[in-house]
Residue frames as qw, qx, qy, qz and C-alpha x, y, z in Angstrom:
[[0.000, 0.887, 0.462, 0.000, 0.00, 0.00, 0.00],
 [0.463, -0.654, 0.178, 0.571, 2.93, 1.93, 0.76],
 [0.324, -0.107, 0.656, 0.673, 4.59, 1.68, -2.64],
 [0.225, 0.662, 0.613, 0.367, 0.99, 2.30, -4.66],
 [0.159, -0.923, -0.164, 0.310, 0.95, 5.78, -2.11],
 [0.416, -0.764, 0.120, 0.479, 4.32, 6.68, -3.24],
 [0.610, 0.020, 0.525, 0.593, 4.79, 6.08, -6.73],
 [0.249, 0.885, 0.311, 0.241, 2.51, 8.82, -8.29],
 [0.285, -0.942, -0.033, 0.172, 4.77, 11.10, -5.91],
 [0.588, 0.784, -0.199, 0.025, 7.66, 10.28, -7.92],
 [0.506, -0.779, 0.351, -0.118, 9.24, 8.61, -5.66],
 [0.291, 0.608, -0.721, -0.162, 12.03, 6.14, -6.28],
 [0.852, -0.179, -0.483, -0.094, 12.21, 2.41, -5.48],
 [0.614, 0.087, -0.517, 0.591, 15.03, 3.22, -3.26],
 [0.004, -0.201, 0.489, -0.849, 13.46, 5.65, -1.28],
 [0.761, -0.277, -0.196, -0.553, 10.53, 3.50, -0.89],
 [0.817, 0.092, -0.509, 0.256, 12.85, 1.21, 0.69],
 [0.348, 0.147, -0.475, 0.795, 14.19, 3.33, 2.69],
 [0.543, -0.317, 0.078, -0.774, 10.93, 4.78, 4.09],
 [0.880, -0.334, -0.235, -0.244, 9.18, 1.05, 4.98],
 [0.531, 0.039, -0.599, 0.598, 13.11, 0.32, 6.60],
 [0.072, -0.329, 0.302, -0.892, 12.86, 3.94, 8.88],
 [0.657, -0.342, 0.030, -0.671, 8.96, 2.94, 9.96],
 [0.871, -0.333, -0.361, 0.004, 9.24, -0.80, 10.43],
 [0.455, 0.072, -0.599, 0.655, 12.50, 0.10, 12.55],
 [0.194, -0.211, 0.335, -0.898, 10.26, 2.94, 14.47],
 [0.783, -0.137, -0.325, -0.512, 7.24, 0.20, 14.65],
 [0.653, 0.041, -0.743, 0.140, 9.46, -2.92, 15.35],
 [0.694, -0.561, 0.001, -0.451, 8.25, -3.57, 19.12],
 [0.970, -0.169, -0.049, 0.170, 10.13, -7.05, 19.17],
 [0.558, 0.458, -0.376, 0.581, 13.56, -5.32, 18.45],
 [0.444, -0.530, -0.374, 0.618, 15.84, -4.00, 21.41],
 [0.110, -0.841, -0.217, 0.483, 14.92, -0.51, 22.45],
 [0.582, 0.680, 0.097, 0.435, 15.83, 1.90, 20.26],
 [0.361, -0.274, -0.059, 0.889, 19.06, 4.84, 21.35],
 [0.057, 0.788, 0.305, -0.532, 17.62, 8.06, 22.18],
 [0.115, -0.561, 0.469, 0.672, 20.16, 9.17, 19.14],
 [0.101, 0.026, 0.901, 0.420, 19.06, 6.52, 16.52],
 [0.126, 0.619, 0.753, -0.182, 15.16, 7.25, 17.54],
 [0.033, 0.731, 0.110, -0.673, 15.89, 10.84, 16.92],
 [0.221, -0.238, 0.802, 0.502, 17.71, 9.89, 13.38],
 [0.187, 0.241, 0.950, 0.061, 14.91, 8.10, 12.31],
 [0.017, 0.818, 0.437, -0.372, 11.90, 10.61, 13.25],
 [0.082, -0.642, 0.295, 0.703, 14.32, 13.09, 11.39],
 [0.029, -0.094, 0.782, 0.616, 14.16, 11.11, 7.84],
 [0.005, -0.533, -0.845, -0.040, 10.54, 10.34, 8.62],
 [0.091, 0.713, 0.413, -0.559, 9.88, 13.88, 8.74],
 [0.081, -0.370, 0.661, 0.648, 12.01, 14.41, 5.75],
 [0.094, 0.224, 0.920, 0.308, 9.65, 11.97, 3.81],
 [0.134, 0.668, 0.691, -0.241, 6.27, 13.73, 5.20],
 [0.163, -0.612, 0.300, 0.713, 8.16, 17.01, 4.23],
 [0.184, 0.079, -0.756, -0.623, 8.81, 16.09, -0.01],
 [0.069, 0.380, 0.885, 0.260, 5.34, 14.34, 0.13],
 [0.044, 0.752, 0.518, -0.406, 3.58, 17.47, 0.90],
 [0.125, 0.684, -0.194, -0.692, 5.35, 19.44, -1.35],
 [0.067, 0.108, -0.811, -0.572, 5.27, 17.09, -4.30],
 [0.124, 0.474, 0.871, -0.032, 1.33, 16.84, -3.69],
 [0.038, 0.760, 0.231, -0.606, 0.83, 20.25, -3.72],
 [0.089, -0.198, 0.669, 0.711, 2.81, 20.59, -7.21],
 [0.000, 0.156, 0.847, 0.508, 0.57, 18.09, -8.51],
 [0.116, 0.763, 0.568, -0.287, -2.71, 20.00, -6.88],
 [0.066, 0.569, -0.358, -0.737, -1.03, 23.27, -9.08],
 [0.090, -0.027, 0.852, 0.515, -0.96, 20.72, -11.84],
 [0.001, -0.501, -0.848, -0.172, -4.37, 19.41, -12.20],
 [0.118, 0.737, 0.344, -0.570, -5.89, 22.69, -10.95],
 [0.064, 0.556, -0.459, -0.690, -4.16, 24.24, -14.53],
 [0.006, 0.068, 0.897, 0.436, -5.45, 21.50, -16.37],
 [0.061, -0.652, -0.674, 0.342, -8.93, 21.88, -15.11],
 [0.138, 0.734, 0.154, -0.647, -8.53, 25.24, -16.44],
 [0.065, 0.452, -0.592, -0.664, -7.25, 24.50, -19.50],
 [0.050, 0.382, 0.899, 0.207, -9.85, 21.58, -20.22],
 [0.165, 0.762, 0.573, -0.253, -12.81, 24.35, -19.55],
 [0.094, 0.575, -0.329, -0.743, -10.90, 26.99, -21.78],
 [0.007, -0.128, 0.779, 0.614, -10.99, 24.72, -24.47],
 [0.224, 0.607, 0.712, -0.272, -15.03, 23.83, -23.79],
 [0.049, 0.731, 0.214, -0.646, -15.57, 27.03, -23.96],
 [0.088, -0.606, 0.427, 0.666, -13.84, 27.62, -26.83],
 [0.082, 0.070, 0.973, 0.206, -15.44, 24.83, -28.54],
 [0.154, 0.596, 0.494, -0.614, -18.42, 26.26, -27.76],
 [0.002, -0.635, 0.218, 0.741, -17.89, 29.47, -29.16],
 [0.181, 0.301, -0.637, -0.686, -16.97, 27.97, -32.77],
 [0.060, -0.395, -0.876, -0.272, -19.86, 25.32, -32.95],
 [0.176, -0.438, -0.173, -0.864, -22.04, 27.82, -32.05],
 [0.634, -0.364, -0.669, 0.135, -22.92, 25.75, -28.86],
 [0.555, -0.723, -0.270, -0.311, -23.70, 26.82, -25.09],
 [0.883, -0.151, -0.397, 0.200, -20.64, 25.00, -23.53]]
């Protein structure tokens, strides 16, 4: 589910890898404790990740919002020459 979330975002295979590594390690219950340092590490790339995925969603809300305009320009415009409402 991971990987289906992260490919539109352009993400790589390798940093899909590296994201499910960072959570299961911050998940992994059965491991030993995590170091205050390594826990901090971790949280730090995992914010990193939440970080690029908000700004590469937002792009692609820019994106589609421009298309959206540019599909009702062309209606319109279509319109116009068939002598239509649209």
């Amino acid at each position: 589910m991971v990987i289906r979330r992260m490919k539109p975002l352009g993400f790589t295979l390798e940093e899909m890898g590296e994201l499910l590594a960072v959570t299961d390690r911050l998940d992994d219950s059965g491991a030993a404790p995590l170091e205050a340092a390594e826990r901090e590490q971790l949280l730090a790339r995992l914010a990193r990740f939440e970080q690029v995925t908000r700004e590469r969603y937002e792009a692609l809300r820019t994106q589609l919002s421009r298309a959206e305009e540019f599909a009702a320009d062309l209606q319109r415009r279509a319109g116009q020459l068939t002598g239509g409402s649209a």
